[in-house]
N, CA, C and O of each residue as an XYZ file, in Angstrom:
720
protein
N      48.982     56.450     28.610
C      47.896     56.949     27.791
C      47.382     58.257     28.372
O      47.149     58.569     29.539
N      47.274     58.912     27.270
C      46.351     60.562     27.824
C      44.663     59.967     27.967
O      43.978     59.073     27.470
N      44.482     61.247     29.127
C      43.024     60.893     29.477
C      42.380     62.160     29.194
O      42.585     63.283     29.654
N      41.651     61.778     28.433
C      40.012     62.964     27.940
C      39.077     62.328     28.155
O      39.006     61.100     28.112
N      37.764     63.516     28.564
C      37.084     63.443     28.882
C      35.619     63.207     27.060
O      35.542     63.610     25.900
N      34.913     62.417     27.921
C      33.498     62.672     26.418
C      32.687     64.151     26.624
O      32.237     64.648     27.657
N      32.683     64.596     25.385
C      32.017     65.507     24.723
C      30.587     65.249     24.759
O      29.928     64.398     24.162
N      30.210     66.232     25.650
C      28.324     65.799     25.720
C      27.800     66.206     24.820
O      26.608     65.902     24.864
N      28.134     66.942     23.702
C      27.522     67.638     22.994
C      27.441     67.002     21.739
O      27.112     67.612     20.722
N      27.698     65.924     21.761
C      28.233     64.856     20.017
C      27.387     63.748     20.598
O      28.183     63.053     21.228
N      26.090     63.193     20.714
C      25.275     62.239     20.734
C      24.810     61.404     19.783
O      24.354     60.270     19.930
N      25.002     62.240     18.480
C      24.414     61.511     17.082
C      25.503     60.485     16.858
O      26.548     60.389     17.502
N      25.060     59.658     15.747
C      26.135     59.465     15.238
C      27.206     59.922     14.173
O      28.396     59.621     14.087
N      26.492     60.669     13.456
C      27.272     61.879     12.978
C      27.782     62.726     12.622
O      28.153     63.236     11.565
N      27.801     62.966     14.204
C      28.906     63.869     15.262
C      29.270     63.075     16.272
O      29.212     63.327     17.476
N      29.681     62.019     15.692
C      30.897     60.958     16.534
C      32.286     61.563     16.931
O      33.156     61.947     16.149
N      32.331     61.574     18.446
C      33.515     62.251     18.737
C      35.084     61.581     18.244
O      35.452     60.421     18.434
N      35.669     62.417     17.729
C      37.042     61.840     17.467
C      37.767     61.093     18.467
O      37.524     61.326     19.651
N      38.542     60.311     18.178
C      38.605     59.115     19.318
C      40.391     59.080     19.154
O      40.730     57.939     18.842
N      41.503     59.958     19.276
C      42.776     59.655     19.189
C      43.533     58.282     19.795
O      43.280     57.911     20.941
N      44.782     57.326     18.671
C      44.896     56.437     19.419
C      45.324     56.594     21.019
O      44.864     57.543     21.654
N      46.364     55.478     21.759
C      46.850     55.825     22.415
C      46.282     57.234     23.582
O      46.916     58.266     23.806
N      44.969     56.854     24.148
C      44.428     57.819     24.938
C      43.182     56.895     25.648
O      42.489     56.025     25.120
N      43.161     57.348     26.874
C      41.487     56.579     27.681
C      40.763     57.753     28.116
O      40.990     58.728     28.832
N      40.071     57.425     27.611
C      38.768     58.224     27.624
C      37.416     58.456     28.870
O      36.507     57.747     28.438
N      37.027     58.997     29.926
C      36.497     58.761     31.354
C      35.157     59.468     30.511
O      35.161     60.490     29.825
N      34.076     58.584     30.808
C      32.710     59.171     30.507
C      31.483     58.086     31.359
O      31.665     56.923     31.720
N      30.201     58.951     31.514
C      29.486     58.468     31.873
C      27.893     58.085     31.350
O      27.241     59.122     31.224
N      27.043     56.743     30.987
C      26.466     56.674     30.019
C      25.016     56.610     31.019
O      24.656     55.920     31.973
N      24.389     57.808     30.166
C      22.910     57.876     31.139
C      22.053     57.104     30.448
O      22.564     56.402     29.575
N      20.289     57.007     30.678
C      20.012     55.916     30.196
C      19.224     56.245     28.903
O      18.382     57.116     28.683
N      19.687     55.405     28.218
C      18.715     55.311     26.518
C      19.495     55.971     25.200
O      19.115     56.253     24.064
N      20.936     56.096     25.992
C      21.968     56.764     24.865
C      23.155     55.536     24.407
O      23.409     54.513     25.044
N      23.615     55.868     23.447
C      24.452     55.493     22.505
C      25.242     55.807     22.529
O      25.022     56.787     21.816
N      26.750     55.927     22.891
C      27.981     56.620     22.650
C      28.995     56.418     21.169
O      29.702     55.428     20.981
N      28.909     57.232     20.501
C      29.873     57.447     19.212
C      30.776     58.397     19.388
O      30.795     59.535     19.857
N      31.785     57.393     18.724
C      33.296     57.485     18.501
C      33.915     57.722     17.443
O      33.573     56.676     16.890
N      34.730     58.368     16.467
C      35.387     57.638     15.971
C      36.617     57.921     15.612
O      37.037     59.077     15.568
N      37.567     56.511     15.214
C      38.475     56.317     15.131
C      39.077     56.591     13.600
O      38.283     56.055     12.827
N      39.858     57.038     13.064
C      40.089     57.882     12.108
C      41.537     56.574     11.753
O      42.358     56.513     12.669
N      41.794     55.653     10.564
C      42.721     54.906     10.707
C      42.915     54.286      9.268
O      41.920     54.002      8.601
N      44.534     54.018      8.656
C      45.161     53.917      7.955
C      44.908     52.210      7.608
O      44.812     51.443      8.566
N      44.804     51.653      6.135
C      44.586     50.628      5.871
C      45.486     50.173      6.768
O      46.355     50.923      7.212
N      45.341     48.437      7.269
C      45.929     47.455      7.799
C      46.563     48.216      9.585
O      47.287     47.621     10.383
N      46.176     49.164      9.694
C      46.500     49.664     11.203
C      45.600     49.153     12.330
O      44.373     49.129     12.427
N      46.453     48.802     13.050
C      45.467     47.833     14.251
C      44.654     49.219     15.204
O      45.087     50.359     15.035
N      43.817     49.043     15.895
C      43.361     49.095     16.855
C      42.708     47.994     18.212
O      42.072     46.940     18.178
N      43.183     48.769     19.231
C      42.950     47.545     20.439
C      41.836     48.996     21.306
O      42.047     50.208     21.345
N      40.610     48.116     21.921
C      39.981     49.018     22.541
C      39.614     47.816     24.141
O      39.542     46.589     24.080
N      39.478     48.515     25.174
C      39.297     47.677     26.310
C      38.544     48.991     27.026
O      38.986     50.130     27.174
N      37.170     48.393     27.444
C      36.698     49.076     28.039
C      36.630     48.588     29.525
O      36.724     47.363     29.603
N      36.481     49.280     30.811
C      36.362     49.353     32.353
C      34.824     49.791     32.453
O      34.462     50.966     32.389
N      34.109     48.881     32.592
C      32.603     49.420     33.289
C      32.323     48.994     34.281
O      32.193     49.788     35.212
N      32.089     47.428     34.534
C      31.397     46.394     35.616
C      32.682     46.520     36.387
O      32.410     46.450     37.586
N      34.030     46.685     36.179
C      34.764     46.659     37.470
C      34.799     48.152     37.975
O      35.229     48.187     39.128
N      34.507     49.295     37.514
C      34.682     50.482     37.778
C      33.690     51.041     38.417
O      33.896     51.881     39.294
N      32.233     50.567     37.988
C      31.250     51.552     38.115
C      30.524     51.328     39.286
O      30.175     50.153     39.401
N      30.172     52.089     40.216
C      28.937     51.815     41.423
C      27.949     51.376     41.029
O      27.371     50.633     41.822
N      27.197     51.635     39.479
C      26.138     50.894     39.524
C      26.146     49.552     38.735
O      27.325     49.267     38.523
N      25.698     49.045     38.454
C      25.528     47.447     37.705
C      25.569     47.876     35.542
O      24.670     48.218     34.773
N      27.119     47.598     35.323
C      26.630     48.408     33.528
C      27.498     47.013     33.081
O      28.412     46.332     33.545
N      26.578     47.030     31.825
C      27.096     45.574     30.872
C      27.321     46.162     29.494
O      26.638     45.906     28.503
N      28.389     47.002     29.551
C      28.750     47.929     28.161
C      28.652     46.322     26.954
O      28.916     45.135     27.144
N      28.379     46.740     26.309
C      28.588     46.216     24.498
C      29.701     47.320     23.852
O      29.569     48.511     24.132
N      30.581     46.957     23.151
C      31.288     47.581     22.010
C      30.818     47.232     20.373
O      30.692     46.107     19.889
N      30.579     48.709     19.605
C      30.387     47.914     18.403
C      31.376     48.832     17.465
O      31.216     50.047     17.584
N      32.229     48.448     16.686
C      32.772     48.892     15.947
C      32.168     48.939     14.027
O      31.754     47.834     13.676
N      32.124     49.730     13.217
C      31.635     50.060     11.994
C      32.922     50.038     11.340
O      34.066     50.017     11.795
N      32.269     50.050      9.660
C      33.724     50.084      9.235
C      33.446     51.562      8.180
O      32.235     51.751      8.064
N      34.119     52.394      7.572
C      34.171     53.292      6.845
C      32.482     53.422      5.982
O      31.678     54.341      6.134
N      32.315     52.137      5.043
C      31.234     51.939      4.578
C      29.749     51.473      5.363
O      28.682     51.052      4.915
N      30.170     51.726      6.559
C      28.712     51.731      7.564
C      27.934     50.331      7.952
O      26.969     50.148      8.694
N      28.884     49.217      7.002
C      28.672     47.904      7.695
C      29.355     47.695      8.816
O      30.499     48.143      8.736
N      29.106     47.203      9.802
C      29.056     46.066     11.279
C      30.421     45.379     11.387
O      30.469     44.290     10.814
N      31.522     45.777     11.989
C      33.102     44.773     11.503
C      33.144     44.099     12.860
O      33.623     42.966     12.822
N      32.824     44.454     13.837
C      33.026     43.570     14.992
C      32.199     43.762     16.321
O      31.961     44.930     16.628
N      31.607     42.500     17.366
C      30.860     44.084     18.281
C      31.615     42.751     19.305
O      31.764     41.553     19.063
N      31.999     43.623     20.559
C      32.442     42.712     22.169
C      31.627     43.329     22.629
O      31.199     44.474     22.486
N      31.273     41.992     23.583
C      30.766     42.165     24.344
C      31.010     41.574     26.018
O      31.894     42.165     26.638
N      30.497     40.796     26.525
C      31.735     39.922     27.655
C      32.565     39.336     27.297
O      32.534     38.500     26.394
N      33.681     39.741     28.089
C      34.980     38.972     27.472
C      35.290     37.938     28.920
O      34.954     38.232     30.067
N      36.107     36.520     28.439
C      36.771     35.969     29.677
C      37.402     36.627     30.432
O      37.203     36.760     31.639
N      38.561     37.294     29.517
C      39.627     37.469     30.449
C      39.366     39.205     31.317
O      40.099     39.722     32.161
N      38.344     39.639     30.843
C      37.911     40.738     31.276
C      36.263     41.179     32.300
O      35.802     42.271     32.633
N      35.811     39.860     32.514
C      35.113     39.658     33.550
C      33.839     39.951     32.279
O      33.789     39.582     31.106
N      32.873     40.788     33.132
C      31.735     41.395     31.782
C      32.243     42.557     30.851
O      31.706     42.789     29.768
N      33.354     43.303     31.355
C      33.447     44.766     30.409
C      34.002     43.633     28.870
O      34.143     42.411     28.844
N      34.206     44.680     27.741
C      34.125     43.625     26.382
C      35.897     44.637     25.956
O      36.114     45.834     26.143
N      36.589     43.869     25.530
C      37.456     44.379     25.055
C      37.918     43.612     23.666
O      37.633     42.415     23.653
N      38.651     44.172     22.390
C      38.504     44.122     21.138
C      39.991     44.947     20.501
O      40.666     45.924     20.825
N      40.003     44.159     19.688
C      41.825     44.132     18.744
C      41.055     44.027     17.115
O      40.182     43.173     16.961
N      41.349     44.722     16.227
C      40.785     44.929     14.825
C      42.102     45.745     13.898
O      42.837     46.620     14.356
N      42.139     45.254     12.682
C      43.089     45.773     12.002
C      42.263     46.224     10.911
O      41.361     45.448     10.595
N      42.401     47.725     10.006
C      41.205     48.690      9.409
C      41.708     47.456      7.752
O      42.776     46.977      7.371
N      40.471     47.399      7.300
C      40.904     46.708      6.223
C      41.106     47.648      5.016
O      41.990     47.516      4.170
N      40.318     48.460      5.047
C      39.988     50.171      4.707
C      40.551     51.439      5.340
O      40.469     51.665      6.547
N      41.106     52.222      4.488
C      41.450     53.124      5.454
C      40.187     54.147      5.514
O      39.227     54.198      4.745
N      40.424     54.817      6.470
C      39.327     55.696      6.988
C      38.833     56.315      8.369
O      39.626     56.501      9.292
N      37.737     56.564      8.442
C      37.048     57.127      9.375
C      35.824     55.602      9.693
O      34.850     55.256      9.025
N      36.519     54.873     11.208
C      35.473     53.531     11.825
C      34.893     54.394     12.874
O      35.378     55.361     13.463
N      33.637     53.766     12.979
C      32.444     54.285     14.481
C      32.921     53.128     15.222
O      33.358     52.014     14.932
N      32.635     53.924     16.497
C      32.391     53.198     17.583
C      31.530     53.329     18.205
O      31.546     54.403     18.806
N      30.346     52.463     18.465
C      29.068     52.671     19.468
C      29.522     51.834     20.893
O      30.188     50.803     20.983
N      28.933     52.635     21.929
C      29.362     51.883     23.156
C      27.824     52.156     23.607
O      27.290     53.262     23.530
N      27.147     50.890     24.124
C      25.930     51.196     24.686
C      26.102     49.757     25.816
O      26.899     48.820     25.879
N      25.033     50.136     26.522
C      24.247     49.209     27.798
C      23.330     48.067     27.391
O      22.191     48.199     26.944
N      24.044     46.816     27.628
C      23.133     45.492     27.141
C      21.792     45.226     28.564
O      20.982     44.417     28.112
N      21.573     45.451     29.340
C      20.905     45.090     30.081
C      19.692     45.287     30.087
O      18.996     44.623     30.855
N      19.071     46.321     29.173
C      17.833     46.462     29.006
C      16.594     46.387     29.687
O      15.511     45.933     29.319
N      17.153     47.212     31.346
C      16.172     47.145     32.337
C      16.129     46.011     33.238
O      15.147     45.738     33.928
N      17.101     45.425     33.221
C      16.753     43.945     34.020
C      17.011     43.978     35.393
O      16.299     43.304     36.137
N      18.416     45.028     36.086
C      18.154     45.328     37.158
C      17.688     46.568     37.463
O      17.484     47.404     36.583
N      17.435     46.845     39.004
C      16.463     48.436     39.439
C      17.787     49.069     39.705
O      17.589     49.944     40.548
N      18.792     49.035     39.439
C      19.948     49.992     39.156
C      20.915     50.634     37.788
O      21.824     51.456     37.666
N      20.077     49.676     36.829
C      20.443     49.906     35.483
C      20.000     51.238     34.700
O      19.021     51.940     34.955
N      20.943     51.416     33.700
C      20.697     52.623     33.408
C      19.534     52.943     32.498
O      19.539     54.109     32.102
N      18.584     52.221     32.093
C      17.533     52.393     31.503
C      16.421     53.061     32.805
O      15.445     53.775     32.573
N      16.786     52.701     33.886
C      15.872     53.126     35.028
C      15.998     54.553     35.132
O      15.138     55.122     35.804
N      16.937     55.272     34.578
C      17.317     56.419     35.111
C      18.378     56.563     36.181
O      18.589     57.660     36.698
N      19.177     55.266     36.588
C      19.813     55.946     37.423
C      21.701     55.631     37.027
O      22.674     55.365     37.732
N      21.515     55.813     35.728
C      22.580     55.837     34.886
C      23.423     56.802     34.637
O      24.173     56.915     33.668
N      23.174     58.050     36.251
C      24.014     59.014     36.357
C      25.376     58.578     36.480
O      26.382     58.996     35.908
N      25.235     57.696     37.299
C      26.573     57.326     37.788
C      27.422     55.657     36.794
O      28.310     54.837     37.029
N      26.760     55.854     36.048
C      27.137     54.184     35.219
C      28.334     54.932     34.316
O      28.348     55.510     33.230
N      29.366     54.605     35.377
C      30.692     54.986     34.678
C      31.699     54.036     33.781
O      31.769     52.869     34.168
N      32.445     54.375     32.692
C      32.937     53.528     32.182
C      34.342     54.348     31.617
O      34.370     55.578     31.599
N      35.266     53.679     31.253
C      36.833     54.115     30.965
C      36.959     53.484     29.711
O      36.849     52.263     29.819
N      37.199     53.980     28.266
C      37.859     52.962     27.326
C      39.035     53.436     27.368
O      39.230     54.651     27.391
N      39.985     52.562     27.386
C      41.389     52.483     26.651
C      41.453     52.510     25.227
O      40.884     51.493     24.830
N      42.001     53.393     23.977
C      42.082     53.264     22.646
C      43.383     53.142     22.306
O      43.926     54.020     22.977
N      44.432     52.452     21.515
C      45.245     52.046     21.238
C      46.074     51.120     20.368
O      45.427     50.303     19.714
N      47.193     51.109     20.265
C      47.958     50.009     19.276
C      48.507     48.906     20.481
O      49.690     48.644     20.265
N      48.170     48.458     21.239
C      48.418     47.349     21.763
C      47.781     45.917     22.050
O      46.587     45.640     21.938
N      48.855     45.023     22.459
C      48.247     43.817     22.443
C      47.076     43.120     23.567
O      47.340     42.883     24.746
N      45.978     42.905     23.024
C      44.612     42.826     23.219
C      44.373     40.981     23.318
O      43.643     40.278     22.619
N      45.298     40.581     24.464
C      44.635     39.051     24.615
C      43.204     38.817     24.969
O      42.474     39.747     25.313
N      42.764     37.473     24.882
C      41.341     37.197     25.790
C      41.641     36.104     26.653
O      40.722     35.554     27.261
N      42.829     35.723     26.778
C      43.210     34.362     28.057
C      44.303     34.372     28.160
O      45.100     34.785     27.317
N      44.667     33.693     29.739
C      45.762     33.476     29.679
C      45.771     32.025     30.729
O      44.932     31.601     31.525
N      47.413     31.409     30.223
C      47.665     29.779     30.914
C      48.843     30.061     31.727
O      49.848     30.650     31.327
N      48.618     29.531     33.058
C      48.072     29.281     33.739
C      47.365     29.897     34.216
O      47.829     31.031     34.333
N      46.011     29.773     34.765
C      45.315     30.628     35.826
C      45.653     31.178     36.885
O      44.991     31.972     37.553
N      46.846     30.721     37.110
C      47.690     31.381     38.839
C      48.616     30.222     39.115
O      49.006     29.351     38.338
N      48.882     30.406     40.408
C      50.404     29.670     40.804
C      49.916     30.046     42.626
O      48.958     30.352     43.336
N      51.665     29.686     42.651
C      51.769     29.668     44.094
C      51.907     30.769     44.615
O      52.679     31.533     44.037
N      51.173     31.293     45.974
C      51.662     32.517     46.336
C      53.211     33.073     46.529
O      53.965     32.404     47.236
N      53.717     34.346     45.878
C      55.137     34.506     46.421
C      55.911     33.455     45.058
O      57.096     33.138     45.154
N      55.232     33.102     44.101
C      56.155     32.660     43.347
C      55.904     33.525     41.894
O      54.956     34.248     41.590
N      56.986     33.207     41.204
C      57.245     33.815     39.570
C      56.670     32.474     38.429
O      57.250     31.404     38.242
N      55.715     32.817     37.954
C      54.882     31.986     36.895
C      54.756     32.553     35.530
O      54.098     33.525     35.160
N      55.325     31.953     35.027
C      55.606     32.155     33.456
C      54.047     32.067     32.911
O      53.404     31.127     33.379
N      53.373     32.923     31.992
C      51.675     32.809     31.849
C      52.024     33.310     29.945
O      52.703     34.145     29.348
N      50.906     31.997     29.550
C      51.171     32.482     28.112
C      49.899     33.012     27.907
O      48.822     32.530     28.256
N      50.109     33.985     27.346
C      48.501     35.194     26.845
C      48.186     34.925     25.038
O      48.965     34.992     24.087
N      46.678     34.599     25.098
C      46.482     34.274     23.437
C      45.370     35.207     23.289
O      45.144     36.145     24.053
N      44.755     34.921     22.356
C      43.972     35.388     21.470
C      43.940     36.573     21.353
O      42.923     37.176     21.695
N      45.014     37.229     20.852
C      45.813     38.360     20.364
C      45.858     38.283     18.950
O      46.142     37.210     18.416
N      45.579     39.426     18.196
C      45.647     39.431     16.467
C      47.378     38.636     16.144
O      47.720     37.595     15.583
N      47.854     39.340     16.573
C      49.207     38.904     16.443
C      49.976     37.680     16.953
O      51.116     37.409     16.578
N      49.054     36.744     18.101
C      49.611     35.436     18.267
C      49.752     35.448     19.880
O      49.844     36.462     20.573
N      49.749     34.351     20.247
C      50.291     34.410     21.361
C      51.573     34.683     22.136
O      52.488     34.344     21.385
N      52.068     35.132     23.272
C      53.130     34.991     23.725
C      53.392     35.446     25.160
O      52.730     36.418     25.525
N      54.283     34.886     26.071
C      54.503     34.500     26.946
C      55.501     35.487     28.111
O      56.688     35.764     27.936
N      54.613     35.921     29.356
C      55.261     36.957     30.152
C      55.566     36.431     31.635
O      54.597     35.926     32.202
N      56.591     36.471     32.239
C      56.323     36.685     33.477
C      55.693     37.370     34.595
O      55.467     38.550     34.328
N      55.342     37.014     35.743
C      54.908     37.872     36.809
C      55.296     37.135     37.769
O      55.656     35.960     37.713
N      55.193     38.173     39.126
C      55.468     37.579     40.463
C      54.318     37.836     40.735
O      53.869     38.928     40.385
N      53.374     36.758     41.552
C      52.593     36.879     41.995
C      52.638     37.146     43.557
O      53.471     36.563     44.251
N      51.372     38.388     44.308
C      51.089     38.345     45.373
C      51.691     37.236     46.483
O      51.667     36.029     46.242
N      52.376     37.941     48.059
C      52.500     37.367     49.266
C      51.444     36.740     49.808
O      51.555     35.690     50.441
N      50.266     37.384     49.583
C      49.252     36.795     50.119
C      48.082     37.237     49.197
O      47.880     38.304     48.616
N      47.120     35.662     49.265
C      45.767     35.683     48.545
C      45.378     37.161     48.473
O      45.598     38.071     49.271
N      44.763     37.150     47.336
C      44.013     38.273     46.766
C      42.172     38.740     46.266
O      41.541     39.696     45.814
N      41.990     37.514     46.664
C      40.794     36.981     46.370
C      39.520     36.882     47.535
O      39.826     35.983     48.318
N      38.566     37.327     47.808
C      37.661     37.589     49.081
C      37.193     35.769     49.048
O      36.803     35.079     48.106
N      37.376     35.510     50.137
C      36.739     34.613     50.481
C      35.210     34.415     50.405
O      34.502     35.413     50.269
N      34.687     33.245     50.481
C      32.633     33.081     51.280
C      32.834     33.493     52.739
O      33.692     33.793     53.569
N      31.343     33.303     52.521
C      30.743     33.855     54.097
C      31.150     32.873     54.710
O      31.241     33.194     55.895
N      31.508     31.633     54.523
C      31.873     30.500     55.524
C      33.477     30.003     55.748
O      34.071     29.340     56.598
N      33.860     30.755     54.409
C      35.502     30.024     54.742
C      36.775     31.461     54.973
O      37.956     31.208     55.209
């Protein structure tokens, strides 16, 4: 995927920045703003969007995704996903062709003294991925043995489930407690 940067200068909604598939996007959301997008897309054409905030960012961000549809009604919004810890990631096929928004904003609404409503939402960084790919929310098994190959079936994909290998890690990957 190509990487562009957000356009500071497109805050409204619209002047929602054009959002090409197949590209991730590096921007940073200060506090009390809204980020618009949009995605420009052909009846029945999928889009998959996965955003990187809570694993990326130094400070504490609980992005929401909301997607619009051509006619300015509400088609889908993520928000925590399982298989993606808190960032929200989302798979949609245009039922309409057209021009969809995307709003990306901050659910936290002041709750911690590092959130970006405080002002210190300089640094509340986030990455979306935009694209035609497959957009699970789980996968079976949860893990295996270290040093072994585990067959893992991935679902809740528009298109169905289905089933990949991996070799997993020589050694644990996972931080221990303070006690063990």
């Amino acid at each position: 995927l190509s990487i562009i940067a957000r356009d500071e200068s497109n805050l409204e909604r619209e002047q929602a920045q054009p959002l090409p598939l197949e590209h991730t996007l590096w921007a940073n959301l200060p506090r009390h703003q809204t980020h618009w997008y949009a995605l420009d897309l052909a009846e029945g054409q999928r889009a998959s969007l996965e955003l990187l905030g809570l694993r990326i960012s130094p400070t504490y961000i609980d992005a929401r995704i909301m997607v619009y549809e051509p006619s300015g009604s509400l088609l889908l919004e993520a928000d925590t996903s399982p298989l993606y810890y808190h960032d929200p990631a989302c798979s949609f096929r245009a039922e309409t062709a057209g021009r969809h928004l995307v709003a990306i904003e901050e659910t936290r609404n002041g709750q911690d003294h590092d959130d970006s409503r405080y002002g210190f939402g300089s640094d509340c960084f986030y990455v979306l991925h935009v694209g035609d790919f497959p957009q699970p929310q789980s996968l079976f098994p949860l893990g295996g043995r270290c040093g072994t190959d585990v067959a893992f079936t991935l679902s809740g994909d528009l298109d169905g489930p289905w089933s990949q290998t991996a070799r997993l890690p020589k050694l644990p990957t996972f931080r221990k407690g303070p006690v063990g």
